[in-house]
C-alpha angles and dihedrals in degrees: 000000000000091000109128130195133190100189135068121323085222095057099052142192116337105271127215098221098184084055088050087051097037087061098042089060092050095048088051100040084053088045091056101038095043081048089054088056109047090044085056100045092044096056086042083053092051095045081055109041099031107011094055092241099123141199096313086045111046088048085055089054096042084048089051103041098041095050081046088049095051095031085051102048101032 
């Protein structure tokens, strides 16, 4: 709490606006990959629970949709 400011209480504390990009793009580029993953784990989940794919099959289809999912939206 020892930062001071002489100026206006409104404007705030100088902001380092490429950091605050550079974050934002992080965070959506983390949003959409991790997207990517948990839409394919849970259709690999539903071919081998529901689908009677089982366990081998169900990790194919997690493996192949997953690598379409990156190698379509990179």
């Amino acid at each position: 709490m020892d930062n001071h400011q002489s100026g206006p209480v409104e404007t705030g504390a100088q902001m380092d606006y490429a950091e605050h990009e550079k974050t934002y793009e992080m965070f959506l580029a983390g949003a959409k990959w991790g997207t990517i993953q948990l839409v394919a784990l849970m259709v690999a989940m539903a071919a081998g629970f529901f689908g009677g794919a089982g366990l081998l099959g169900g990790l194919v289809i997690f493996l192949v949709l997953g690598a379409a999912g990156v190698f379509l939206l990179r």
